[in-house]
Short mmCIF file of the C-alpha atoms (twelve columns), coordinates in Angstrom:
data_MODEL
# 
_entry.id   MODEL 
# 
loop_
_atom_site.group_PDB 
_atom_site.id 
_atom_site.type_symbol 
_atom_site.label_atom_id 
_atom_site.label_alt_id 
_atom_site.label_comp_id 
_atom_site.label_asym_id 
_atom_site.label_seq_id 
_atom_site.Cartn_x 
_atom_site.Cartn_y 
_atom_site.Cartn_z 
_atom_site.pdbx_PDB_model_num 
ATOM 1   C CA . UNK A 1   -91.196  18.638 -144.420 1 
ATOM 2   C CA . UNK A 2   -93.113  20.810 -142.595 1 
ATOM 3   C CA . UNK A 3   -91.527  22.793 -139.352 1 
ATOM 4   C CA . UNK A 4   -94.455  23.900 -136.652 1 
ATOM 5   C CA . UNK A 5   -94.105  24.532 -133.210 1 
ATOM 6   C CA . UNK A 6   -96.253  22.325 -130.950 1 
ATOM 7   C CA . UNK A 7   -97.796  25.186 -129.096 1 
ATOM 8   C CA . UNK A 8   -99.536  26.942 -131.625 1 
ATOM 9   C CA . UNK A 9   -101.235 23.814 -132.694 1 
ATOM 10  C CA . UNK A 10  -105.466 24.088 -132.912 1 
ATOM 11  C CA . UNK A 11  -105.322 20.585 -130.952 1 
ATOM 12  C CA . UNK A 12  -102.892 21.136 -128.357 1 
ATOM 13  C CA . UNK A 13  -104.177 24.363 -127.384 1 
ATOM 14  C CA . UNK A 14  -107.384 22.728 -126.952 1 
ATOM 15  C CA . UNK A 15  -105.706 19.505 -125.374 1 
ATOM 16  C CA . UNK A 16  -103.471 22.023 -122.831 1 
ATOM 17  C CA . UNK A 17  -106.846 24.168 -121.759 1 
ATOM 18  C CA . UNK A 18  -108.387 20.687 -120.751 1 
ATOM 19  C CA . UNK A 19  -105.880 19.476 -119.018 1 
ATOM 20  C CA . UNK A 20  -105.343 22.919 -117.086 1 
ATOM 21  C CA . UNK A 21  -109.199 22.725 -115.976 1 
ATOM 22  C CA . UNK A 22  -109.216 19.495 -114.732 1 
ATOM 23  C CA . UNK A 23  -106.217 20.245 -112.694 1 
ATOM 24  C CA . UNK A 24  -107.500 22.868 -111.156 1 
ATOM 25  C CA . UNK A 25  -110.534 20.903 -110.412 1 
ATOM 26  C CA . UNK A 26  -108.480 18.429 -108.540 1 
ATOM 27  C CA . UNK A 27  -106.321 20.708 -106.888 1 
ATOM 28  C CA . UNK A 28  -110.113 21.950 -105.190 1 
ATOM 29  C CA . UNK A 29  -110.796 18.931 -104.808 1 
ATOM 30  C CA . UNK A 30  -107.911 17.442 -103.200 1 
ATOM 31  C CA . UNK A 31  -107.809 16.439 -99.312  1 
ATOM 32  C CA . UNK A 32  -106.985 13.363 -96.914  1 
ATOM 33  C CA . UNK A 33  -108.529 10.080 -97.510  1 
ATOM 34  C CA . UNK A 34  -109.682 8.089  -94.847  1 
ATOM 35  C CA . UNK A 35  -106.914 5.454  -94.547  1 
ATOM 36  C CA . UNK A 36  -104.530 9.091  -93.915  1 
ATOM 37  C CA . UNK A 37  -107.040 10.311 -91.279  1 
ATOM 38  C CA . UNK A 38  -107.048 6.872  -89.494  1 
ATOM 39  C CA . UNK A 39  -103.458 6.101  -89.742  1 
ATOM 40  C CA . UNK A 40  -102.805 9.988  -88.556  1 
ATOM 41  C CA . UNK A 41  -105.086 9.226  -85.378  1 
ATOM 42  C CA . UNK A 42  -103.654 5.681  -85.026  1 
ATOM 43  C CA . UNK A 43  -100.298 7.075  -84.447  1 
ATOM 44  C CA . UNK A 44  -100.981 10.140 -82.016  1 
ATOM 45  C CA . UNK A 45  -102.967 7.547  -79.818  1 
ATOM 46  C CA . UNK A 46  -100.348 5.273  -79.376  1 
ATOM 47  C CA . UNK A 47  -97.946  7.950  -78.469  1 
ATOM 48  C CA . UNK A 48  -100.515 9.580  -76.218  1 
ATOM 49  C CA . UNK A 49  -101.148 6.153  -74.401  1 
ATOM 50  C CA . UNK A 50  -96.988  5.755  -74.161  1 
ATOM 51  C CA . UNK A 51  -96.229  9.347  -73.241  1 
ATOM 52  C CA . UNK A 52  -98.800  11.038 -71.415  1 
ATOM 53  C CA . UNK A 53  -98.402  8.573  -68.300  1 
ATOM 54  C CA . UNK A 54  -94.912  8.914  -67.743  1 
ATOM 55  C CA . UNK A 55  -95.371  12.878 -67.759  1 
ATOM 56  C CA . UNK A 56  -98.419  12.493 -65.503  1 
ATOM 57  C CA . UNK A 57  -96.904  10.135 -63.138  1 
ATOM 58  C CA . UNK A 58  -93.451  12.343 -62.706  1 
ATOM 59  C CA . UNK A 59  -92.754  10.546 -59.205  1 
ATOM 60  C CA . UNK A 60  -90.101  8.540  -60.467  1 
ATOM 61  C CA . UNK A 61  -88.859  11.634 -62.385  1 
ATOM 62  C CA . UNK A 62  -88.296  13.163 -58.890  1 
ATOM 63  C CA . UNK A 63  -86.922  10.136 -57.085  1 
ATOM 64  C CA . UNK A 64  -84.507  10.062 -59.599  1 
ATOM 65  C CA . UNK A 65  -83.568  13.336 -59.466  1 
ATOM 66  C CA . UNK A 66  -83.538  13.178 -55.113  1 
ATOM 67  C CA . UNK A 67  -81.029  10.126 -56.062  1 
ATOM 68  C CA . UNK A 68  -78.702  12.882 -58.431  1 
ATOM 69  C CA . UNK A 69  -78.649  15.337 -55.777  1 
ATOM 70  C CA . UNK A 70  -77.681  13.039 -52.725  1 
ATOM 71  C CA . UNK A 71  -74.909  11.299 -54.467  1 
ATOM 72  C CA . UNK A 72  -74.228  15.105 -55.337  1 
ATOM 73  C CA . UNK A 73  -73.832  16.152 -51.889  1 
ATOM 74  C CA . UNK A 74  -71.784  13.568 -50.903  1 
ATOM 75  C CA . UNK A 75  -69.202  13.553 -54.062  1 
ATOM 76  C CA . UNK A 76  -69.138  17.735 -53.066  1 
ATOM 77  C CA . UNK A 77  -68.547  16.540 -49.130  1 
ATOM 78  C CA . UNK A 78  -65.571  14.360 -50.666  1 
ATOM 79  C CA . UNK A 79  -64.099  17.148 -52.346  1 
ATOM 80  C CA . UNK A 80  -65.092  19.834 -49.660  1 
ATOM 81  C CA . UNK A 81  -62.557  17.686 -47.277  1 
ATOM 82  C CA . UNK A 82  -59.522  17.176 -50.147  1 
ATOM 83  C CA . UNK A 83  -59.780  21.001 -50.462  1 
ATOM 84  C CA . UNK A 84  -60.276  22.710 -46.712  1 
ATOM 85  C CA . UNK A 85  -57.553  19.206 -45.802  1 
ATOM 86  C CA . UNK A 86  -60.046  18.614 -42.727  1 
ATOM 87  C CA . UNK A 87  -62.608  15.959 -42.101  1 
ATOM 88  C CA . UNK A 88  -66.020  16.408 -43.752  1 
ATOM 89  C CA . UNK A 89  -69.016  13.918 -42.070  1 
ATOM 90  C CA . UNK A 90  -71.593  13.037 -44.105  1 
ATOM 91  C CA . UNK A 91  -74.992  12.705 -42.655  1 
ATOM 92  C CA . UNK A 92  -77.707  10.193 -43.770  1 
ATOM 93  C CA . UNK A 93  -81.067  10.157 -42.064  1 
ATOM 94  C CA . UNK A 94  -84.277  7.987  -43.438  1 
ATOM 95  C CA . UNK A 95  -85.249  11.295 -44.860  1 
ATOM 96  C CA . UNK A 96  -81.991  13.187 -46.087  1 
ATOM 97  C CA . UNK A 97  -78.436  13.560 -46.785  1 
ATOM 98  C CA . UNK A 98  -76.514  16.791 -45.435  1 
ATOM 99  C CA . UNK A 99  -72.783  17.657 -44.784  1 
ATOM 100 C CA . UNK A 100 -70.924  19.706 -42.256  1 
ATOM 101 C CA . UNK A 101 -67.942  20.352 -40.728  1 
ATOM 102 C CA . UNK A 102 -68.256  18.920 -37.307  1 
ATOM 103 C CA . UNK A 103 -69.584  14.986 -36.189  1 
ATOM 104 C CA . UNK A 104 -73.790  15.111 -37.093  1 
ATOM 105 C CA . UNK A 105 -73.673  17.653 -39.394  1 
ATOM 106 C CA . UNK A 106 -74.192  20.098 -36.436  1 
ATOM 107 C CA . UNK A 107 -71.677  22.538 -38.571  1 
ATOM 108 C CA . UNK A 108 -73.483  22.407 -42.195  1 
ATOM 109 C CA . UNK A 109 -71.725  23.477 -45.253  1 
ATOM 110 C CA . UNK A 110 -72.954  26.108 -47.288  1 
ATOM 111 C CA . UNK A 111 -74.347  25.361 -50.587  1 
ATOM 112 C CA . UNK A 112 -72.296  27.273 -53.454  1 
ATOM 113 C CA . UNK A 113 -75.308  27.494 -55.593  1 
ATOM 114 C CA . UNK A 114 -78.141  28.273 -53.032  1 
ATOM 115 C CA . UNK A 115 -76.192  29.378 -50.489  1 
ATOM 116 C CA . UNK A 116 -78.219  27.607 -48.102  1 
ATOM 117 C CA . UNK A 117 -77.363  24.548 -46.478  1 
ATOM 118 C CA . UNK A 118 -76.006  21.716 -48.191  1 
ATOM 119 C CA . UNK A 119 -78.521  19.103 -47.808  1 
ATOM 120 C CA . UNK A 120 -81.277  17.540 -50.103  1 
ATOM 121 C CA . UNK A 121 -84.681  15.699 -48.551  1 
ATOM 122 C CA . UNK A 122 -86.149  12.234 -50.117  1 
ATOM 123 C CA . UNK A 123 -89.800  12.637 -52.071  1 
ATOM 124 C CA . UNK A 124 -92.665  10.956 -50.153  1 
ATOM 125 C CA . UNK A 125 -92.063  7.861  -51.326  1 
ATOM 126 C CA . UNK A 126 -87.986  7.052  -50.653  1 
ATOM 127 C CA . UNK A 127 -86.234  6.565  -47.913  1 
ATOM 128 C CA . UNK A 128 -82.651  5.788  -47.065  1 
ATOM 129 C CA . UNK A 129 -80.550  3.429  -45.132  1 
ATOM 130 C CA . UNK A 130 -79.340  5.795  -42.095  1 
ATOM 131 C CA . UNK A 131 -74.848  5.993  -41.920  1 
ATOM 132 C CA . UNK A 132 -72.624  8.514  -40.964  1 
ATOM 133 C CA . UNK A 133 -69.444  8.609  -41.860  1 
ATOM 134 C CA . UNK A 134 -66.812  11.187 -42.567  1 
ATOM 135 C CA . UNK A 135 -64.017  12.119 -45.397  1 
ATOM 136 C CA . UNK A 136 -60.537  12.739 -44.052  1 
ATOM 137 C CA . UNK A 137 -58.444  15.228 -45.400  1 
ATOM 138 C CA . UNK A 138 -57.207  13.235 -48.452  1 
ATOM 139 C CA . UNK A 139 -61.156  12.537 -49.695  1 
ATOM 140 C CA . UNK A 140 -61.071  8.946  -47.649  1 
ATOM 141 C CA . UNK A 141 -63.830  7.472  -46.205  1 
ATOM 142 C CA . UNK A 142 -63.679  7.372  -42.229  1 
ATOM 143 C CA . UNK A 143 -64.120  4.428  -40.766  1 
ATOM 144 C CA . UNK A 144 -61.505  3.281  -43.157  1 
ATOM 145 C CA . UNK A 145 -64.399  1.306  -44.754  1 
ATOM 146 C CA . UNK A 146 -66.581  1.026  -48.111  1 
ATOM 147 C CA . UNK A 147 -69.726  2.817  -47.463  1 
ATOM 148 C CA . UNK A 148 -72.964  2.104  -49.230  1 
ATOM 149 C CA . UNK A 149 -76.297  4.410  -49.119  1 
ATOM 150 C CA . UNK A 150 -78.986  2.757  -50.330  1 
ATOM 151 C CA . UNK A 151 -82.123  4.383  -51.694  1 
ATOM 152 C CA . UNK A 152 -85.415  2.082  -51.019  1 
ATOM 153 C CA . UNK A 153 -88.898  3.534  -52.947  1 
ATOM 154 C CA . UNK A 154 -92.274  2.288  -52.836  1 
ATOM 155 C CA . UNK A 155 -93.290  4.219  -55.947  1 
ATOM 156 C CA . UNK A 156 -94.079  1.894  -58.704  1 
ATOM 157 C CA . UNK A 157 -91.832  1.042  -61.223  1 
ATOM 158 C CA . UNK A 158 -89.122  2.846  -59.611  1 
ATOM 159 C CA . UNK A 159 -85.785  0.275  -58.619  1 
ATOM 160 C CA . UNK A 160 -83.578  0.650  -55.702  1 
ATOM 161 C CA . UNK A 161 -80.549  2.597  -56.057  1 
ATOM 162 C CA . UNK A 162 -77.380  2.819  -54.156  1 
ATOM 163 C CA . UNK A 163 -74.201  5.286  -53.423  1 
ATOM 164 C CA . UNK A 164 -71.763  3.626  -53.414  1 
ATOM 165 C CA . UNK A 165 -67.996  5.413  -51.470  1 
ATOM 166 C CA . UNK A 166 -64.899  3.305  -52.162  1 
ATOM 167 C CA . UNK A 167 -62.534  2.525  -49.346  1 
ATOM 168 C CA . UNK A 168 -58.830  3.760  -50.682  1 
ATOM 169 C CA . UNK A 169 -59.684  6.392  -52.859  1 
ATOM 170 C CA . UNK A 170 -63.114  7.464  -51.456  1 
ATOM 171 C CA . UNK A 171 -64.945  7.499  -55.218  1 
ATOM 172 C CA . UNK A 172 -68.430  7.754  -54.897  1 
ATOM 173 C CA . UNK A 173 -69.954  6.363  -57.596  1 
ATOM 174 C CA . UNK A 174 -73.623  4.320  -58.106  1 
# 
């Protein structure tokens, strides 16, 4: 029996330099076919038309964030008065929510981060249920009461929200 090795065969050298030009042909030739193309635009559309008007629209995004940053100030009010052991009022207006030291905020507390004062303003758009009320000196709410803040919003798409402070143990949670 004869022994040869399949590469130095006359007809597969020929067969392997055939095969090697015609895959080089459709390498050059290769690209996307139209069913790629029009599933690859199918897809960006649809997460254009989902995405792009929930970026554009960001109104919501800020209400939200006005909500974070009032229930904030008043969780930072309730510890402010566990820590200094002295009453800390809480103000709510239609617009805002601040804290100070004396009754109506006329005393404000300084921000830690800004170092301004510690209050936050609603978005055009929200608005609050006016209270005042003030933490005694173990985090309590005064009146001895549960209070409830509630955040209205005309925005679309955007629900009510509340802060809500416990009676005993003065939590403040939504």
């Amino acid at each position: 029996m004869k022994s040869f090795h399949p590469l130095f065969s006359a007809s597969r050298t020929a067969q392997s330099m055939c095969s090697k030009s015609a895959l080089s042909v459709q390498r050059a030739a290769r690209g996307f076919t139209i069913i790629e193309l029009v599933v690859t635009i199918g897809i960006v559309a649809l997460l254009a038309a989902i995405v792009v008007p929930r970026f554009v629209a960001s109104d919501s995004f800020r209400s939200r964030g006005f909500y974070d940053s009032a229930k904030s100030v008043v969780r930072f009010a309730q510890k402010t008065a566990i820590a200094w052991r002295r009453d800390v009022f809480v103000c709510v207006t239609a617009a805002s929510v601040s804290a100070g030291t004396a009754a109506g905020c006329a005393t404000p507390i300084v921000n830690p981060v800004t170092g301004g004062v510690l209050s936050v303003s609603a978005p055009a758009g929200v608005s609050l249920t006016p209270a005042a009320f003030s933490f005694d000196s173990a985090g309590r709410p005064n009146p001895n009461a549960a209070v409830t803040i509630t955040l209205t919003s005309t925005i679309p798409n955007d629900p009510a929200r509340q802060i809500v402070v416990e009676r005993e143990t003065g939590y403040v949670h939504p």
